[in-house]
N, C-alpha and C positions, 0 to 999 in steps of 0.2 A: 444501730447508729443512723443517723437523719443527717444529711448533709442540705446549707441551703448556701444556696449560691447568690451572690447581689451586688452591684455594681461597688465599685469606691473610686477613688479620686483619680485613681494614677492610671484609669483604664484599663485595668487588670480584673478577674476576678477572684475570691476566695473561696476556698472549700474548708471550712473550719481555719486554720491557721495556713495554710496551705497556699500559697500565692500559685497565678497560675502566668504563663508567661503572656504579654504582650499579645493582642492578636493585630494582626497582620494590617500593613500600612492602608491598604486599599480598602479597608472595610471601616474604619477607625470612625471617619466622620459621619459616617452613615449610622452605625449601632449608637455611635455617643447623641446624634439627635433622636433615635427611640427612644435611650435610657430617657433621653431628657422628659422626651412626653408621658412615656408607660412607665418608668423606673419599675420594671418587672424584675419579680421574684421570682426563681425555682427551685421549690422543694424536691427532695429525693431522698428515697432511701436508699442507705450505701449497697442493696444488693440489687437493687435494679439498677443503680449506676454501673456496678458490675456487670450486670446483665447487659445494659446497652452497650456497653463502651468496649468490656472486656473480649468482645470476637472479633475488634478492631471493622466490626459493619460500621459502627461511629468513631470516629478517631476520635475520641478523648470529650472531656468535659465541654469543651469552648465549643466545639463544633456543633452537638447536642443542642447547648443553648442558640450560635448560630442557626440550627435549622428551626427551632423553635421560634426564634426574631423573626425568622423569613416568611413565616407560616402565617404569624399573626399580626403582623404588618399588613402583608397581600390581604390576608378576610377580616384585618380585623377584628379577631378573636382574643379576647379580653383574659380569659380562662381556659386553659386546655389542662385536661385531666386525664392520666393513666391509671384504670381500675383492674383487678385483680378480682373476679369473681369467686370467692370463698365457699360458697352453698347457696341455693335456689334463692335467700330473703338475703342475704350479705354481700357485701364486695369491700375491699382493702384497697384504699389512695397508696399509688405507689411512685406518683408523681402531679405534682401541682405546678404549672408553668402560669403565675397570673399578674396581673397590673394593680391587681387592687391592695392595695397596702394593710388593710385589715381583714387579712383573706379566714371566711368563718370555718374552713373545712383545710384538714390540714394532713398531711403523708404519716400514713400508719394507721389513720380513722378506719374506724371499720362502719360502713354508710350503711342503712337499710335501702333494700331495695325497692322493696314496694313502695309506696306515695309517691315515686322517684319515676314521672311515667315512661321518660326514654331509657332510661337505665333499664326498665323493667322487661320492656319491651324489648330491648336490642339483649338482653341476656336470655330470655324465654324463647324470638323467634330468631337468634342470631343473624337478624340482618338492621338495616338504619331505621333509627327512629326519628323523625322527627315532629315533637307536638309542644307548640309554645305555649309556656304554661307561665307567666311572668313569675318571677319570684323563687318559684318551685325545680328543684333538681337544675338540669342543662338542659340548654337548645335543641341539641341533638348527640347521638350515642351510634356510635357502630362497633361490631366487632371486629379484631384485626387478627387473623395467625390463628397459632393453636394455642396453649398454655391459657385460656379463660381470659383472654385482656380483650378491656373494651376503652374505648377510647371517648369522653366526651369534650366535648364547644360548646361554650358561653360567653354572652355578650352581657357581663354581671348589671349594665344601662336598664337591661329588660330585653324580655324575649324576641330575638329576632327568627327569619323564617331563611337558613340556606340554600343556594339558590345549586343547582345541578352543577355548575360551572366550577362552585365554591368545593363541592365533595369531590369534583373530577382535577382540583388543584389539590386540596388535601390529600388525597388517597397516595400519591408516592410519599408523600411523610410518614404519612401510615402503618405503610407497607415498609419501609425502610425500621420503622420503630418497630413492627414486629418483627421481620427477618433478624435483627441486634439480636432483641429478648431470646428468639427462641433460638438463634445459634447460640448463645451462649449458657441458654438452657440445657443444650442436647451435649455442651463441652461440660458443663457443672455438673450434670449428672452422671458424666462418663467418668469424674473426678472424686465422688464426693460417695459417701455412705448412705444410702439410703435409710436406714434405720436410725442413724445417730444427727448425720448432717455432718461429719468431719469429713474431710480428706480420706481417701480410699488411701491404700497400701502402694497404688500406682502413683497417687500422687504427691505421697511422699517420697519412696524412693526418689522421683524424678528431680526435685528440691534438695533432696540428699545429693546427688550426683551431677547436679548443673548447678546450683546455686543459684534455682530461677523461681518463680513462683508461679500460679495457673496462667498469669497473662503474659509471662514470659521476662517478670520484669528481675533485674538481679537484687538479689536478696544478702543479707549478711551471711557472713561465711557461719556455717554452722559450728560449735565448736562443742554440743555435748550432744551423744544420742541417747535417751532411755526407753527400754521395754516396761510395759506394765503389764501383771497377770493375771486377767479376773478370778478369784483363787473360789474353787468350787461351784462354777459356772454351774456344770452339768447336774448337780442335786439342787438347785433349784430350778430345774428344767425338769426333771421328773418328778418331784415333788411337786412343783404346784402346776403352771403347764406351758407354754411356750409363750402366751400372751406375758404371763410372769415373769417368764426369762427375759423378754425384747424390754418388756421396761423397766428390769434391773441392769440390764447391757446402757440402756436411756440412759439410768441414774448415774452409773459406773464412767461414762462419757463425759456427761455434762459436769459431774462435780470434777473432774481430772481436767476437764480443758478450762475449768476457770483458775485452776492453779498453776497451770501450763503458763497461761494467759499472762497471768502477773508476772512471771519471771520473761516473759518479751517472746515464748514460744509456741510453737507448733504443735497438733497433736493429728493423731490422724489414729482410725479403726486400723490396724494389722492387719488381723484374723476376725476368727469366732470369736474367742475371747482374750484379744492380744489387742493393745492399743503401746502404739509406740507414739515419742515426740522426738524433736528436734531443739537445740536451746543456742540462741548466737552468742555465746560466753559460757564460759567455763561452770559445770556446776559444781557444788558442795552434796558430799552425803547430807550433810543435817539437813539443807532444806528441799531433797529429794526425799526425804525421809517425811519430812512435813507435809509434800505430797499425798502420801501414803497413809500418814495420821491422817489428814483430812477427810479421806473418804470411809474410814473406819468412825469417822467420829460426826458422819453424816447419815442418817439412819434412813434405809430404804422401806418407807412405807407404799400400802395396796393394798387392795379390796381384792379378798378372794373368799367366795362363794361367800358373799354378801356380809363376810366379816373383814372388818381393818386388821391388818397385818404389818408387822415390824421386823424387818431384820439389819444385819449391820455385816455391811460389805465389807470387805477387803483385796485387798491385791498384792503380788508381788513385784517388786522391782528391781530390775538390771540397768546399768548405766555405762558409759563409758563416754570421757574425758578424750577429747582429738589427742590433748598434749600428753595426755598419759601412752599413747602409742609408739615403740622404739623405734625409729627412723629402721632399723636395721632389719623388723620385721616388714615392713612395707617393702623392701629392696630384695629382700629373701624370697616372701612368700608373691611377688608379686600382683599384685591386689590394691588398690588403688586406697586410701587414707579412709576414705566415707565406705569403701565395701570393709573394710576392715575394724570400722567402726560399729558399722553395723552387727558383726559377727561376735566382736569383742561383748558390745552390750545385751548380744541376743544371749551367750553363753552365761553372763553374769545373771539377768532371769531364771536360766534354768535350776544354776545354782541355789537362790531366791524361792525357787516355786520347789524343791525339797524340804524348805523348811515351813514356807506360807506367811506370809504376811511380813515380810522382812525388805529391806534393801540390799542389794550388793551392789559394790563400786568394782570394775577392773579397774585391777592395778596389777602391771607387768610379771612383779612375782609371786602373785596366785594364781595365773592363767597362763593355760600353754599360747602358741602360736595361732594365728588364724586359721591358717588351713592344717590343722589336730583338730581343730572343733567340728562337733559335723552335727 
């Protein structure tokens, strides 16, 4: 998702439908005469917004573009761009901050490097380029941090030359833009699955048990947990070979968090082969079951030893219902409503994964107590 941000009437800005509050009295006449001159635009994609904003190094959207105003007011900077260098000839816009209302390049483009000479330059010898080339690529190009980001200026008039003074004002921008990125790189990574890209096991429990989400913010009360069970993981790990296995765990992920998705929830890697979710309202068997039909009825293709190959996944499922829990176990077993959830649904799985490919719902009088399951 691409979020763009731009001025409107009441001196607010929007992030899609999203109103954001009033910024602050003392800055008010000042930014409404840049809009007036520049009426700049900032594009962004929603996970670098995350990334900048979410380790609170940028408090929030307004400030962002604040320092952004500030930036290019002071030099004059027409265009400023955050790239993501992908491979040695590629780089991905992962933010466009510009004045020009028909801006030709735009967040998520994936730009060639080469012809692009400061781009070229600042990614091959990781230091500033600067060669004015009117028309062609940016101004100038440095790198900032670690994570591959390079940062360009442009004066979209025609190429100007900055001056020492201009890189010795920009560089705390800079520097601030990459400290955001990569602290909240080294928090999303500590968060998140490596192999699939959901939420790790830590960080859902943490959502189960605060009702908060990565940035701390609070979240709907949860009110269904389900287990999922990649059913026969391990024979196609031996049968074809571990590359095989990582991108039927891929498939198994990706097709489950878009069904997650629709119904307003969470999913997150468990284990090996265990993906739990979270859902903020109550679920139904039938369309946990639908779940479950979906990825049986989405067929996992792959190339192995240079032939296309087909097979059809399945999983089992356990669930459990907040309200299907008896007040009288939570006060017995003492254990708190979400760990007892948790257990309730992990048991209903196991149940589920003796048969294979099935759903189970707990419900009170098929399942013993929390603490009997182990």
């Amino acid at each position: 998702m691409i979020h763009k941000l731009h001025p409107v009437a009441d001196n607010e800005w929007v992030i899609g439908s999203n109103r954001m509050s009033q910024w602050q009295d003392n800055i008010q006449s000042r930014v409404q005469e840049v809009l007036t001159i520049k009426n700049p635009i900032l594009d962004i994609q929603e996970e670098t917004l995350q990334f900048l904003c979410g380790s609170r190094a940028i408090n929030g959207p307004q400030e962002l573009i604040q320092i952004l105003l500030d930036v290019g007011e002071i030099l004059n900077i027409q265009r400023f761009i955050l790239y993501r260098i992908v491979n040695v000839t590629e780089a991905e816009i992962l933010l466009i901050f510009s004045s020009c209302s028909n801006e030709p390049e735009y967040v998520g483009q994936i730009v060639p490097i080469p012809g692009n000479p400061n781009l070229e330059q600042a990614t091959s010898t990781q230091t500033l380029s600067q060669v004015p080339v009117p028309g062609i690529g940016i101004d100038v190009a440095f790198p900032i941090g670690r994570n591959n980001l390079i940062v360009g200026l442009d004066n979209t008039d025609g190429a100007r030359e900055f001056s020492r003074e201009d890189m010795i004002t920009m560089k705390p921008t800079a520097l601030l833009l990459a400290t955001a990125y990569n602290a909240w790189h080294a928090i999303h990574t500590a968060w998140t699955d490596t192999l699939t890209g959901l939420l790790n096991r830590r960080s859902l429990d943490n959502m189960i048990n605060e009702w908060k989400d990565l940035f701390g913010n609070s979240i709907p009360q949860i009110q269904s947990v389900l287990f999922f069970d990649f059913d026969k993981f391990k024979r196609i790990n031996d049968g074809f070979d571990h590359a095989v296995g990582d991108a039927a765990i891929y498939h198994v992920a990706y097709t489950l968090k878009q069904s997650i998705e629709k119904l307003g929830g969470t999913i997150a890697r468990y284990g090996w082969d265990e993906f739990a979710a979270t859902l903020p309202r109550t679920a139904t068997i039938d369309e946990i079951d639908t779940i479950r039909c979906n990825l049986s009825e989405t067929p996992f293709e792959f190339i192995f030893n240079n032939k296309t190959e087909k097979l059809i996944l399945t999983t089992s499922v356990g669930f459990c219902n907040i309200h299907d829990i008896p007040n009288d176990i939570i006060i017995k077993e003492g254990i708190s409503l979400q760990q007892s959830a948790i257990k309730l649904a992990d048991a209903a799985v196991k149940e589920a994964k003796e048969k294979r490919n099935v759903t189970v719902q707990y419900l009170p009088k098929n399942f013993p107590s929390p603490t009997q399951i182990t």
